[in-house]
C-alpha positions as CSV (number, residue, x, y, z in Angstrom):
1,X,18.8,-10.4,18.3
2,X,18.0,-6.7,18.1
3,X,17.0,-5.1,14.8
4,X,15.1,-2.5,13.6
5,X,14.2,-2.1,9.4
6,X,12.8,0.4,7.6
7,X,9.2,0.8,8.5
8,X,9.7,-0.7,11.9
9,X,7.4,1.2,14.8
10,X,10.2,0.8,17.2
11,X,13.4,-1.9,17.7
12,X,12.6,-5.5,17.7
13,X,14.4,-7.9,20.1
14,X,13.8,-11.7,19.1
15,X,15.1,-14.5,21.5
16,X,15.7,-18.0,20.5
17,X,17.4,-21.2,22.1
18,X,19.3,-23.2,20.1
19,X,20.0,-26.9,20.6
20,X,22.8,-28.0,19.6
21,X,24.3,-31.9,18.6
22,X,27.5,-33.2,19.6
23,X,29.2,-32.3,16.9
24,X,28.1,-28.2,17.2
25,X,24.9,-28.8,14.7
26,X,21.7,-27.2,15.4
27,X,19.0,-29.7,15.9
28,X,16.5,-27.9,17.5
29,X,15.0,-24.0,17.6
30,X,13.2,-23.7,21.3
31,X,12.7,-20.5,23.5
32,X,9.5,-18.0,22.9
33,X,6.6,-19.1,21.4
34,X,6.5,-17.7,18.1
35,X,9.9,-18.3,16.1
36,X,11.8,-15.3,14.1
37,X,11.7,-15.6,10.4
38,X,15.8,-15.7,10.5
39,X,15.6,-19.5,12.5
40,X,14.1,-20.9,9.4
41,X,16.1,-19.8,6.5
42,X,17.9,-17.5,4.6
43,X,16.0,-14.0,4.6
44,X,16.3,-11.7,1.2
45,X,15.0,-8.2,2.3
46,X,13.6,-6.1,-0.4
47,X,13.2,-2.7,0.1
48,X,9.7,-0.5,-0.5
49,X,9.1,2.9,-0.6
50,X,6.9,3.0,2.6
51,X,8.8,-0.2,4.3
52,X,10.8,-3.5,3.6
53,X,9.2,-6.8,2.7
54,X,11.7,-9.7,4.1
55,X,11.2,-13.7,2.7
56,X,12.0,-16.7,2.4
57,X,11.4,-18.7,-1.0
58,X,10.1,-15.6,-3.0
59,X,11.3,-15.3,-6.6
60,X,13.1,-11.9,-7.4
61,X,9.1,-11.1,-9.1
62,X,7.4,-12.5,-6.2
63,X,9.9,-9.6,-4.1
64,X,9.2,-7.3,-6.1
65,X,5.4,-8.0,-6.4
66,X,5.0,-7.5,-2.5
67,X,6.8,-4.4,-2.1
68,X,4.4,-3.0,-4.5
69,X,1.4,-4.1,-2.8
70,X,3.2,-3.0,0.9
71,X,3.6,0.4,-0.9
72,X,0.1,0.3,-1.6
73,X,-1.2,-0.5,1.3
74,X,0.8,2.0,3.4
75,X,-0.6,5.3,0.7
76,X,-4.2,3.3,1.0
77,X,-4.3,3.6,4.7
78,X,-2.7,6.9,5.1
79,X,-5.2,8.4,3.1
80,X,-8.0,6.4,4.5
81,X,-9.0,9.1,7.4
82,X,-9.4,6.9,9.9
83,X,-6.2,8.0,12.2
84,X,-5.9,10.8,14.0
85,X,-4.1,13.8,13.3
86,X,-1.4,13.3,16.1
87,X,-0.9,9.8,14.7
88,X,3.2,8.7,15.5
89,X,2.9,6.2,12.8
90,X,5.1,7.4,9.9
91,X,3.1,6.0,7.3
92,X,5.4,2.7,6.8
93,X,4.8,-1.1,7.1
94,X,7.1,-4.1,7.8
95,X,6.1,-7.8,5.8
96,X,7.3,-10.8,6.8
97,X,6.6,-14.2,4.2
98,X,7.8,-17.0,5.2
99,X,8.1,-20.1,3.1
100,X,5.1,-22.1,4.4
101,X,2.3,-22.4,6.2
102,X,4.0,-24.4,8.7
103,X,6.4,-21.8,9.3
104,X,3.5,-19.1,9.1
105,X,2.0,-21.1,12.2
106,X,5.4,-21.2,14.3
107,X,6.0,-17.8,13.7
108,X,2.1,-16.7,14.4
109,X,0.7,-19.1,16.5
110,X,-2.1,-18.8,13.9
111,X,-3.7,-21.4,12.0
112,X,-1.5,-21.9,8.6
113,X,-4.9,-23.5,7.0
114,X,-7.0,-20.6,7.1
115,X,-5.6,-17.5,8.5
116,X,-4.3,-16.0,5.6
117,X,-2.2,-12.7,7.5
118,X,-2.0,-12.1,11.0
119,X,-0.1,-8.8,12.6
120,X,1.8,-9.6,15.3
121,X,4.4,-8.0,18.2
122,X,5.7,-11.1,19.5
123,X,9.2,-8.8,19.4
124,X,7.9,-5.5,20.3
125,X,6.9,-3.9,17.5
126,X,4.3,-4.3,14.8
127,X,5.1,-6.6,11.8
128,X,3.0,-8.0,9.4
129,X,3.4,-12.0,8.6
130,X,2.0,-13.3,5.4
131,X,0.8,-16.9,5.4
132,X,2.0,-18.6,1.5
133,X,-0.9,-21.1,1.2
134,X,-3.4,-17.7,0.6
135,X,-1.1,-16.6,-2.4
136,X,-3.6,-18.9,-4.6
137,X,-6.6,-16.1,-3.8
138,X,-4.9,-13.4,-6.2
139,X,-3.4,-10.4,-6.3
140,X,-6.5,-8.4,-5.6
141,X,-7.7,-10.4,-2.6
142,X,-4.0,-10.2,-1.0
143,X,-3.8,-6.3,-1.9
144,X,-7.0,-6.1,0.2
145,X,-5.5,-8.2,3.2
146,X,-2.5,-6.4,3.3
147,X,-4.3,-3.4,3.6
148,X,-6.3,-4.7,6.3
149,X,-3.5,-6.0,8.0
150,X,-2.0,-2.2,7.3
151,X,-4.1,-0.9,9.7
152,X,-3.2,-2.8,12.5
153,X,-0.1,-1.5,12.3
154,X,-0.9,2.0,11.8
155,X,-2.6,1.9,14.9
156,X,-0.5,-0.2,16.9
157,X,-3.2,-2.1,17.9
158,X,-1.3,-5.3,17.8
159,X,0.5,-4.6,20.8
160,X,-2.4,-3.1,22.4
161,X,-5.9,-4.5,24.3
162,X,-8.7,-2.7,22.6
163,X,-12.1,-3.6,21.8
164,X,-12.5,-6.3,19.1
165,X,-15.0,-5.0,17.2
166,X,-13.1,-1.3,17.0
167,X,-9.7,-2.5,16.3
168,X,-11.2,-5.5,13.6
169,X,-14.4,-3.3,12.2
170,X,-11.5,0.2,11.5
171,X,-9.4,-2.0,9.4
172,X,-12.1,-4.1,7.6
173,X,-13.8,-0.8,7.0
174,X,-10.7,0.8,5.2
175,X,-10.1,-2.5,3.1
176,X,-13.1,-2.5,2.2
177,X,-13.5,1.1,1.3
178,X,-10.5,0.3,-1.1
179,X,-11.9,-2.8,-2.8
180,X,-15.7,-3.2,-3.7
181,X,-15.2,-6.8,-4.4
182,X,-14.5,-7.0,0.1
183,X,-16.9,-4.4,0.6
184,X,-19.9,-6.7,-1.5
185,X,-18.2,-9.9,0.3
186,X,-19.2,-8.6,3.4
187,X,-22.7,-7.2,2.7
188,X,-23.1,-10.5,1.6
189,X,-22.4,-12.0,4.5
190,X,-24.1,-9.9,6.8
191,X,-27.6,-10.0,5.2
192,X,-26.7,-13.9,5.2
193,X,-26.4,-13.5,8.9
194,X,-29.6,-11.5,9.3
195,X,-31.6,-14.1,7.9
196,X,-30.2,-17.2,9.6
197,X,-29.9,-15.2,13.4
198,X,-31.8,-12.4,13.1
199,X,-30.8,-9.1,14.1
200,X,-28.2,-9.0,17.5
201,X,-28.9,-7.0,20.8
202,X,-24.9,-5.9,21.1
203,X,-21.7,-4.8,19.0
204,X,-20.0,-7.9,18.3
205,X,-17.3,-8.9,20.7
206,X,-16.3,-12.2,19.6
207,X,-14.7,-12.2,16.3
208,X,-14.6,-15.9,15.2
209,X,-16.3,-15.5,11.7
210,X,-16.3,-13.5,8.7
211,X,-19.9,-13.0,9.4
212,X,-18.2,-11.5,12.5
213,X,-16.0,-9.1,10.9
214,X,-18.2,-8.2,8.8
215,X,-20.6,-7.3,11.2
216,X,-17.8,-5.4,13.1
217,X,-16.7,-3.6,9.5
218,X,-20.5,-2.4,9.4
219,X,-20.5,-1.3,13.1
220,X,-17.1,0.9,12.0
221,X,-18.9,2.2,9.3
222,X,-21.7,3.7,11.1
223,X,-18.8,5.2,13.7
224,X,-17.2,6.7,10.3
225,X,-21.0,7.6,8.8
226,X,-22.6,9.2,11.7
227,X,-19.2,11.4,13.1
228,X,-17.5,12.3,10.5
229,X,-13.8,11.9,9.5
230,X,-12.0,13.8,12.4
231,X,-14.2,12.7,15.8
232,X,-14.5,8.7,14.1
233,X,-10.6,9.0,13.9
234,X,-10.6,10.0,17.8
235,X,-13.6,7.4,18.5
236,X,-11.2,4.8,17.0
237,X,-7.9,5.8,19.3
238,X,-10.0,5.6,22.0
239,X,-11.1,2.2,21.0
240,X,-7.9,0.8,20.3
241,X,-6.4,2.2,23.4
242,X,-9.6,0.5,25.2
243,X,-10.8,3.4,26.7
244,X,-13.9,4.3,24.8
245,X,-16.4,5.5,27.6
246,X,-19.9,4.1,28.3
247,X,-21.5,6.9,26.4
248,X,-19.4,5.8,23.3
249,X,-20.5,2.5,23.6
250,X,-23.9,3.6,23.8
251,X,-23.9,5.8,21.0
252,X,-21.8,3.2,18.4
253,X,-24.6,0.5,19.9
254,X,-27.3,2.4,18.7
255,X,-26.0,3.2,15.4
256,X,-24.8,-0.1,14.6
257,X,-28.6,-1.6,15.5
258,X,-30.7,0.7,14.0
259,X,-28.6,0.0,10.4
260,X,-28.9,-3.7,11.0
261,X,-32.6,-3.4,11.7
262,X,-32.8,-0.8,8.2
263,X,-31.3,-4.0,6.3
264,X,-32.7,-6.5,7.9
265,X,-36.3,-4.8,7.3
């Protein structure tokens, strides 16, 4: 299946196999790893100014409520100066929600208990996929996600390699310049880190925390303190494309250190 909605980066082409009973009924969705929303349901699409939220199970306020936070999300990250000025993205977002955590997990790969959003490009092009179990955090806590989540879409990074703590720390640091109650959730949790393991030698790499992504949001941060809003935007690309030189490394290193060992003093 080929399709491309409004706020797509480019087409999408989904493959599934179907098996099917004697009597012509489908018993069984198989093919690539992470299912399509379609295979599980009827899909409502509900158009956004900036993009188009599709679901599954949403109430026509639910719809509604997500466009509105998509629209949000798309301005919030547009204005965040973070890209560069040659960007190709067009400023819009796709949102998939599908109707449980289970189905999250099929369509993600990611873990429907505790991952509340992941980005993915399992058919070519950036989408966003919403897990339902996080809905009980509130409205301001999803806002927040989505506009991380944003991010990765903006800067393709989904369907890219680049360095963890670049392509995690850019979009942590743009949610939580756009919501104080991430940005003092994170401060939290790095002077929590800081006390229990001390200060690190090395830009995290292995993002398998909060504590990690929020050391990452700090190390972006510094990138965004120390250069300014047009060469952080080009430090980023480079990042994201995974082609930040040894001298960039250095420099971000060094930054991101000497702020941990300011806090940590």
């Amino acid at each position: 299946m080929h399709t491309t909605y409004p706020g797509d980066r480019r087409s999408a082409s989904e493959i599934v196999e179907l098996q099917l009973s004697e009597d012509g009924r489908i018993e069984a969705v198989g093919g690539q790893q992470q299912r399509p929303l379609w295979t599980f349901g009827s899909v409502t699409l509900t158009p956004a100014t900036r993009g188009t939220v599709l679901s599954i199970g949403l109430t026509a306020a639910q719809q509604r409520a997500w466009a509105a936070r998509l629209d949000r999300a798309a301005a919030t990250v547009a204005a965040s100066g973070v890209l560069p000025a040659d960007t190709d993205w067009d400023g819009t977002l796709v949102v998939l929600i599908p109707a449980s955590s289970t189905d999250f997990t099929a369509m993600t790969g990611g873990n429907g208990s505790d991952t509340a959003a992941i980005t993915t490009c399992a058919a070519g092009t950036p989408r966003i996929v919403i897990n339902p179990a996080s809905f009980a955090q509130g409205s301001r806590w999803l806002q927040a996600t989505l506009t991380h989540e944003a991010v990765h879409v903006a800067t393709d990074s989904a369907c890219g390699t680049g360095a963890a703590w670049v392509v995690e720390g850019m979009a942590e640091s743009v949610a939580a310049a756009s919501d104080a109650a991430t940005a003092k959730a994170n401060a939290d949790l790095v002077r929590r880190y800081l006390r229990q393991q001390g200060v690190p030698t090395a830009l995290p790499d292995q993002l398998a925390s909060q504590a990690d992504y929020a050391l990452a949001q700090l190390a972006a941060d510094q990138v965004r303190a120390r250069l300014g809003a047009e060469a952080s935007a080009a430090f980023f690309a480079r990042g994201v494309a995974g082609d930040l030189s040894d001298a960039d490394v250095a420099d971000a290193t060094r930054w991101y250190l000497a702020e941990l060992n300011r806090r940590a003093g």
